[in-house]
Backbone as a ProteinNet text record, in pm:
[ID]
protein_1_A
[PRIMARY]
XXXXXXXXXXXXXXXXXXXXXXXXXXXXXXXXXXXXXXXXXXXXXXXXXXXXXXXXXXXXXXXXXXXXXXXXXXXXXXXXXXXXXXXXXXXXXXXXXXXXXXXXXXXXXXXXXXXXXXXXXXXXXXXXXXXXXXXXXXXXXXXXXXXXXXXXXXXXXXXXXX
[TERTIARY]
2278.8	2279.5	2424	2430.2	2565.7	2621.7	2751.5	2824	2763.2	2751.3	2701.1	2602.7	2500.1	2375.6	2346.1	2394	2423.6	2482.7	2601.7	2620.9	2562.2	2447.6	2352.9	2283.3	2213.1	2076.6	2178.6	2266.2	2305.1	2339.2	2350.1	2385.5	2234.6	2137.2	1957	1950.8	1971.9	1943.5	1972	2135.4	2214	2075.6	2056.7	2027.4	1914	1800.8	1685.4	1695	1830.5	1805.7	1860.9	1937.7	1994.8	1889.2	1780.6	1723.6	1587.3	1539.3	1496.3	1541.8	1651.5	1704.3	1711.7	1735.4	1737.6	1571.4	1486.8	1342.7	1298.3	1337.9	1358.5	1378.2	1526.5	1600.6	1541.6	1508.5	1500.7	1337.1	1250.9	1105.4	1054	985.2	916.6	1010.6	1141.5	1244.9	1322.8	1318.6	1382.2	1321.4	1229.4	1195.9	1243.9	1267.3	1343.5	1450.4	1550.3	1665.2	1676.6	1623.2	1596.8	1563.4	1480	1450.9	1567.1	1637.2	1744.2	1866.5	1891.5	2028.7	1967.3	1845.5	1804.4	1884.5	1803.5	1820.7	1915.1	2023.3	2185.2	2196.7	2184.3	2225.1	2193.6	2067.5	1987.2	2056.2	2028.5	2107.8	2292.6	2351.9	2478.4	2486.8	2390.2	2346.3	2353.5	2303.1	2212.3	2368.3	2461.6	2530.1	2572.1	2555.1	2641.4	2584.1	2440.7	2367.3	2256.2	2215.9	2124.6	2029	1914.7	1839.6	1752.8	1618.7	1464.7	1318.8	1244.3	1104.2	1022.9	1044.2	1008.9	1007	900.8	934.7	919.8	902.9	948.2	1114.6	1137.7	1284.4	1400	1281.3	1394.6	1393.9	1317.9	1314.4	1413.2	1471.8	1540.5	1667.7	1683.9	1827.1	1871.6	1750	1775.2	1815.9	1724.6	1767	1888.4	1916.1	2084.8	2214	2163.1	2230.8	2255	2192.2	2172.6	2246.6	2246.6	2298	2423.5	2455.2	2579.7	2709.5	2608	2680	2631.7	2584.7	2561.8	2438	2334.2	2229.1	2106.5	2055.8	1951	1779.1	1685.7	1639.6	1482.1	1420.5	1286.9	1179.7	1131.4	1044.5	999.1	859.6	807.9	701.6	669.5	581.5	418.8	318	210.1	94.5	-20.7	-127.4	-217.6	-224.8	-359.1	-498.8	-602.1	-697.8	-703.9	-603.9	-594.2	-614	-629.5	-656.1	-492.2	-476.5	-323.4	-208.9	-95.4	6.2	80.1	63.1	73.8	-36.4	-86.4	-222.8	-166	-240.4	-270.3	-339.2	-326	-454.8	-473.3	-370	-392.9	-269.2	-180.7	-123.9	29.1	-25.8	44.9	87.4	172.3	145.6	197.3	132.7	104.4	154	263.1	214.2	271.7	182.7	206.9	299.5	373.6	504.9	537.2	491	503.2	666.2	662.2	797.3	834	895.4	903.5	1001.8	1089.8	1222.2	1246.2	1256.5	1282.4	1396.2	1519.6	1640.4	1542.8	1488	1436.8	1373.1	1257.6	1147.7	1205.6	1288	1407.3	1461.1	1533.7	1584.6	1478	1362.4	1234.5	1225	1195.6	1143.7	1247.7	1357.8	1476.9	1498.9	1451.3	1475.3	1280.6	1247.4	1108.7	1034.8	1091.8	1034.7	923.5	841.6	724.6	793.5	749.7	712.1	674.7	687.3	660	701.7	853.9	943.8	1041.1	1129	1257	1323.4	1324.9	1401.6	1353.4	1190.2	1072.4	1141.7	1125.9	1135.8	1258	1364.2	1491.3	1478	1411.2	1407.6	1355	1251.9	1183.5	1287.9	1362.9	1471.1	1556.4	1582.7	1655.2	1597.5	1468.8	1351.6	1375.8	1374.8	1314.5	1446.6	1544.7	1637.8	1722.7	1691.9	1722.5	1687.4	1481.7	1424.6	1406	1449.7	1468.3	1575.2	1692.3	1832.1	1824.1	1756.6	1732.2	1604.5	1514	1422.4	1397.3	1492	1515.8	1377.1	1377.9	1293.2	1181	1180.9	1097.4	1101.3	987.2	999.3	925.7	965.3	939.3	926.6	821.4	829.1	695.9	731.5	670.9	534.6	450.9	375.5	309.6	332.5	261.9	153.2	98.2	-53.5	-77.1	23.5	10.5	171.5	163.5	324.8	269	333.4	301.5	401.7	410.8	522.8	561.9	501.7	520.3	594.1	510.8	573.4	496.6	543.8	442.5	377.6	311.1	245.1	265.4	363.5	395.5	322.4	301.8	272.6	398.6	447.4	539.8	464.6	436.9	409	515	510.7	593.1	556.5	589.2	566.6	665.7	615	738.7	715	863.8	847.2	859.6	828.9	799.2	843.2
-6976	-6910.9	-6911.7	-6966.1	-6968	-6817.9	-6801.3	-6658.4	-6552.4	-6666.2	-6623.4	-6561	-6628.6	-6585.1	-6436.8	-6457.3	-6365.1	-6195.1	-6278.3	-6134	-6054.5	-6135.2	-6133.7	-6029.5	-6100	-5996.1	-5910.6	-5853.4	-5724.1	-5629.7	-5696.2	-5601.6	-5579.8	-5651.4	-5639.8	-5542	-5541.8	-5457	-5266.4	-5282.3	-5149.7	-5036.2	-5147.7	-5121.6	-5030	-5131	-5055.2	-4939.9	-4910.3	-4831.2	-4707.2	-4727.9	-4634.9	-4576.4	-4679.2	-4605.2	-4546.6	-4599	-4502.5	-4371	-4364.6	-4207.5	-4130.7	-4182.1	-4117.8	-4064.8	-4132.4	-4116.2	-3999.6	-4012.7	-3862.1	-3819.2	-3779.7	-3740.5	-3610.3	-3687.8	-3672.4	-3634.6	-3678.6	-3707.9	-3776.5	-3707.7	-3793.9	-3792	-3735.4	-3732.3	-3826.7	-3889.3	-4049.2	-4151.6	-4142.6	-4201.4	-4243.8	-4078	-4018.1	-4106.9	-4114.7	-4103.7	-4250.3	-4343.3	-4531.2	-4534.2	-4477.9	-4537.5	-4518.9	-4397.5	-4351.4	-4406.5	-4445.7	-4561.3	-4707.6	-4752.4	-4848.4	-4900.4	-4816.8	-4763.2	-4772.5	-4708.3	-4693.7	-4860.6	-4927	-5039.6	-5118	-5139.9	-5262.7	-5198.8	-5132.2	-5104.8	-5155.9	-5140.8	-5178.3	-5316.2	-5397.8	-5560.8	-5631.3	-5541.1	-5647.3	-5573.7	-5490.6	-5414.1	-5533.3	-5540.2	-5613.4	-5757.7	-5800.9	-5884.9	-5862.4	-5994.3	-5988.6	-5942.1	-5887.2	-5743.4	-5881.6	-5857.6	-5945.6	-5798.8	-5859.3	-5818.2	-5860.8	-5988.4	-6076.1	-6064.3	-6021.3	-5985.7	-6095.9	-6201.4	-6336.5	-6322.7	-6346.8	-6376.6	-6251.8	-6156.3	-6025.2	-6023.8	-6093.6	-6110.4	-6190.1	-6336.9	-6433	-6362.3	-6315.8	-6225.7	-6111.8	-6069.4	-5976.8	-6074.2	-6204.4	-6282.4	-6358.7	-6367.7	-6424.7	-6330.7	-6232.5	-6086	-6084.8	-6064.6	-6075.7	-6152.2	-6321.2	-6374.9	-6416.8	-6378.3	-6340.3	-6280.8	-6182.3	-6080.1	-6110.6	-6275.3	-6310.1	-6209.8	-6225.9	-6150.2	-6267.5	-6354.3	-6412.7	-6363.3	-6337.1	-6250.4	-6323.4	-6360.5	-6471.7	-6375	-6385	-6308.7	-6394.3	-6386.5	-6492.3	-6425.8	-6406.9	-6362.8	-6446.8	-6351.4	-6451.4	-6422	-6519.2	-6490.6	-6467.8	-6546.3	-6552.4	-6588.3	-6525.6	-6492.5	-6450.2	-6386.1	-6295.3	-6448.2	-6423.1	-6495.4	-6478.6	-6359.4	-6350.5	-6332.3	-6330.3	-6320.4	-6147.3	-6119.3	-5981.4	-5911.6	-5794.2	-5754.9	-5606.2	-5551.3	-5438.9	-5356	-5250.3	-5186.2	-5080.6	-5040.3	-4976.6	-4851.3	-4820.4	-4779	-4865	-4890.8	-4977	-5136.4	-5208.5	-5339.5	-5359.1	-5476.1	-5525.7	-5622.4	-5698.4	-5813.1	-5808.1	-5903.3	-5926.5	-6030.2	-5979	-6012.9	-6050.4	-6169.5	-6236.1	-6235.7	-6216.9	-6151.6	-6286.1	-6385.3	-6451.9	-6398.5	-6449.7	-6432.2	-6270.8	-6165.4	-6063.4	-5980.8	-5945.3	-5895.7	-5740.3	-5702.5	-5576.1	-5585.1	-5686.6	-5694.5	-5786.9	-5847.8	-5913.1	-5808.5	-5693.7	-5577	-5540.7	-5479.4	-5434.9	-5464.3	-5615.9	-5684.8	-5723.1	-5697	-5685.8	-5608.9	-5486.8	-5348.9	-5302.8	-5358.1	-5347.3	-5186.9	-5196.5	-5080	-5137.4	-5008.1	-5037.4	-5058.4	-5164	-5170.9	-5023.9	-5029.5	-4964.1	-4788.9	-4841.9	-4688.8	-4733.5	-4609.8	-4608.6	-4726.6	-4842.9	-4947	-5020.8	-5041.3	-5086.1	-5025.6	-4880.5	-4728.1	-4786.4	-4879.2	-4869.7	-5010.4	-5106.7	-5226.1	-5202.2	-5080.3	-5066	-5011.2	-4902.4	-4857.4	-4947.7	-5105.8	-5205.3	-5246.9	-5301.9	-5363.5	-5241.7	-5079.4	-5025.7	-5030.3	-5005.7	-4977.8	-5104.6	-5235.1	-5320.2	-5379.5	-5345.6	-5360.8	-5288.1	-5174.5	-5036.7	-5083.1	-5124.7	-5202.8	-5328.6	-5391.4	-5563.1	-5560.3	-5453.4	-5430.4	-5324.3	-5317.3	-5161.3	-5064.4	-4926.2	-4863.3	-4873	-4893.6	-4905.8	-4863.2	-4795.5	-4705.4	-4801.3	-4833.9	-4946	-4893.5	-4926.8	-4922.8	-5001.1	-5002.8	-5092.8	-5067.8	-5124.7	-5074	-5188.7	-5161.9	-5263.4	-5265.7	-5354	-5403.7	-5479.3	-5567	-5602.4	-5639	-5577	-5609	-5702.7	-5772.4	-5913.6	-5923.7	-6000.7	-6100.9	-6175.8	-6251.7	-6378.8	-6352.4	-6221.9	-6216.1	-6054.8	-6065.4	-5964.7	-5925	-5876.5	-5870.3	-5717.4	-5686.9	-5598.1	-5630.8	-5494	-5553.1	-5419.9	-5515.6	-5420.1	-5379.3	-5239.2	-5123.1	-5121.3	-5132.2	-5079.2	-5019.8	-4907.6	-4838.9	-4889.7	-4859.1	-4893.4	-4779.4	-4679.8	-4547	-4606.9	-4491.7	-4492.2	-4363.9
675.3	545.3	494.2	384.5	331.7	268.3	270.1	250.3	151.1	38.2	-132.6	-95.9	-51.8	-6.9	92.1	157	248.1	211	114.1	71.4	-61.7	-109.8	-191.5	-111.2	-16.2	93.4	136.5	153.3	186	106	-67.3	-134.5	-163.7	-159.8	-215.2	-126.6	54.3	108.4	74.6	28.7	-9.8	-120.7	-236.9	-336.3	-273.3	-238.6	-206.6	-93.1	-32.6	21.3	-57	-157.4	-204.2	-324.5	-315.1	-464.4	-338.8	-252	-128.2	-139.6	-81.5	-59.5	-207.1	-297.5	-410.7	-483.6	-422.9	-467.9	-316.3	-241.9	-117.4	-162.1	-250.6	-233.6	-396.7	-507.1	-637.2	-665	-584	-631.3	-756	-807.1	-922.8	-1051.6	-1019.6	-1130.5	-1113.7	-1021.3	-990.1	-1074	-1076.8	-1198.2	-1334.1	-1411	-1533.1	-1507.4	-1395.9	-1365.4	-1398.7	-1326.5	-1331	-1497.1	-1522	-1661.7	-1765.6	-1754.5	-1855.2	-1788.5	-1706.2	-1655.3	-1706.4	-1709.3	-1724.5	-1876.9	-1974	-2107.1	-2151	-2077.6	-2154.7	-2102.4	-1979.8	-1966.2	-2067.2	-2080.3	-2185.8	-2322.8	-2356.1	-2452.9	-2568.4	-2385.8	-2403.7	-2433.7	-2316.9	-2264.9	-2423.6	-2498.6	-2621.6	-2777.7	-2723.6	-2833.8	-2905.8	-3045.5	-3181.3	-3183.4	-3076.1	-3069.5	-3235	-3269.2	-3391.7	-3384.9	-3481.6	-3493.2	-3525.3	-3509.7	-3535.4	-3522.1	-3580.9	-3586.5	-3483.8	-3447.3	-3352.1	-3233.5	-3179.1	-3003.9	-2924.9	-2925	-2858.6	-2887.7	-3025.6	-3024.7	-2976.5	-3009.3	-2918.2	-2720.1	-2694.5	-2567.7	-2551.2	-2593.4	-2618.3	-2589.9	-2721	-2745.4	-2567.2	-2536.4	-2410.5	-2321.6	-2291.4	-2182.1	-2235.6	-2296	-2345	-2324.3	-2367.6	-2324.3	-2164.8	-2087.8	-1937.1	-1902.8	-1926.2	-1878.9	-1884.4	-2044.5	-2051.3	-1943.6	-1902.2	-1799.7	-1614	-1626.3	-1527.2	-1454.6	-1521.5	-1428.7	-1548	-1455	-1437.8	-1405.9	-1542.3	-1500.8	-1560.9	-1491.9	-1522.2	-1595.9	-1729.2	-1767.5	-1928.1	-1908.1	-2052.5	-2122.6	-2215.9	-2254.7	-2209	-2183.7	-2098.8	-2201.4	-2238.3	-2282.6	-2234.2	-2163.5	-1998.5	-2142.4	-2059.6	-2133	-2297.3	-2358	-2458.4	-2572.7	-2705.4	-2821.1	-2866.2	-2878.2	-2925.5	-2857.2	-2858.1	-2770	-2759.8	-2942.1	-2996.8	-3010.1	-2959.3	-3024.9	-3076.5	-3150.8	-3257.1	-3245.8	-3198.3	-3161.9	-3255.4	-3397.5	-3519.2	-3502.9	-3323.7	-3385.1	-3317.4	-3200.8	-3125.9	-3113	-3050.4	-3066.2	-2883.5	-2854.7	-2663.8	-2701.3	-2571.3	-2514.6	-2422.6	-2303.1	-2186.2	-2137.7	-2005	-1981.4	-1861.3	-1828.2	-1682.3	-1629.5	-1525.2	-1423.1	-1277.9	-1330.1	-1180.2	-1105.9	-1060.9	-1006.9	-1090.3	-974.1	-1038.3	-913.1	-965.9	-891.1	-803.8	-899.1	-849.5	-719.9	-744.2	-635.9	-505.9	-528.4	-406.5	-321.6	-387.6	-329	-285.9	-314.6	-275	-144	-172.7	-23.4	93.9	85.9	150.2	222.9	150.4	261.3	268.9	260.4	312.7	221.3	87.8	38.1	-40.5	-130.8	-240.8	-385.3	-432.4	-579	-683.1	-800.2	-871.9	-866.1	-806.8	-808.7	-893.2	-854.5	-913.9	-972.1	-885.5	-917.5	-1044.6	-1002.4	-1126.1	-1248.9	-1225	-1372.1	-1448.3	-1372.3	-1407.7	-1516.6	-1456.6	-1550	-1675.6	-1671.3	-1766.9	-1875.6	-1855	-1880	-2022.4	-1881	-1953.7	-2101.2	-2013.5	-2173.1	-2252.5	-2255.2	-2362.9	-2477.2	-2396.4	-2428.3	-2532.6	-2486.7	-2520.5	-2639.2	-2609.8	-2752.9	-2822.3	-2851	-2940.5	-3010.5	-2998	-3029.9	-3114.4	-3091	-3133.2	-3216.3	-3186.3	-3267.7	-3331.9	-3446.4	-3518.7	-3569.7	-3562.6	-3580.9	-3490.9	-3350.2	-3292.3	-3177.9	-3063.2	-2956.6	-2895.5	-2759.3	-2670.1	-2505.9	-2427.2	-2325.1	-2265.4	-2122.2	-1976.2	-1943.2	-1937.2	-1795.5	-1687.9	-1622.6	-1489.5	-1454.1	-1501.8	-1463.5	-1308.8	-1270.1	-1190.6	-1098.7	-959.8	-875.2	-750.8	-751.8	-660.7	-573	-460.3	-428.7	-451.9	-555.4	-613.6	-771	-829.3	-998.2	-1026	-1058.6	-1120.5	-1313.2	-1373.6	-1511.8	-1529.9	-1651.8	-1712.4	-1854.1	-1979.3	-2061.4	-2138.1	-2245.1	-2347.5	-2477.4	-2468.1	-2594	-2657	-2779.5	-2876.1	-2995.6	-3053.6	-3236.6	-3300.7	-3432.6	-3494.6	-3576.2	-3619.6	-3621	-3816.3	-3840	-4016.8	-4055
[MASK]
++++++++++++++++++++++++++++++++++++++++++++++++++++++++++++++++++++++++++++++++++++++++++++++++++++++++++++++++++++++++++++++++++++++++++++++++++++++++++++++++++

């Protein structure tokens, strides 16, 4: 295993143990805690970046953002089954959000913890925070339909406030 690598899996290892003890440590307010660090991050990620309606192209803008700051972060909008990519449900708007390569779920499986804690709460954090910013007037957040080893299927809610 080369160095890079190496000192990759030990910082994946740190992480998940530190957001471990903090979900001991915090309970179901660890949660709160990941999502609102998430938040201020994505937030910052996407600052003085261009504003769109477009949630394809605001995804764009987030993953450009990211990588900017050197964090590589695999996520596409997915249709699967669905007719549309955006749906409407009169007050809300969906779409689903395929997850390959994900920093979170690496740490996860590194230190041998579960999916859909703290660390999850925190990405969500990023997205809401990010597309609240890039997509003005609008309240944004996560939910996980499906956590894998392979990827996992989030779908992004958003309003748009009036």
């Amino acid at each position: 295993m080369d160095a890079q690598l190496e000192k990759v899996h030990k910082l994946s290892y740190f992480i998940g143990a530190l957001a471990h003890g903090a979900e001991q440590n915090l309970g179901r307010g660890s949660m709160s805690f990941g999502f609102l660090a998430g938040k201020k991050f994505g937030t910052e990620a996407v600052a003085g970046a261009e504003k769109t309606d477009d949630p394809v192209r605001a995804l764009q803008i987030l993953r450009d953002a990211l990588e900017r700051k050197g964090i590589l972060w695999e996520f596409e909008p997915f249709l699967g089954e669905r007719s549309n990519l955006v749906e409407f449900d009169g007050t809300q708007y969906r779409m689903r959000l395929a997850f390959g390569a994900c920093m979170v779920r690496n740490a996860l499986f590194r230190y041998a913890h579960e999916q859909k804690q703290l660390l999850c709460y925190m990405s969500h954090g990023v997205f809401a925070g990010a597309m609240e910013k890039v997509m003005p007037n609008t309240r944004c957040k996560l939910e996980i339909l499906h956590a894998g080893p392979n990827g996992c299927l989030k779908e992004m809610i958003w309003e748009v406030k009036r």
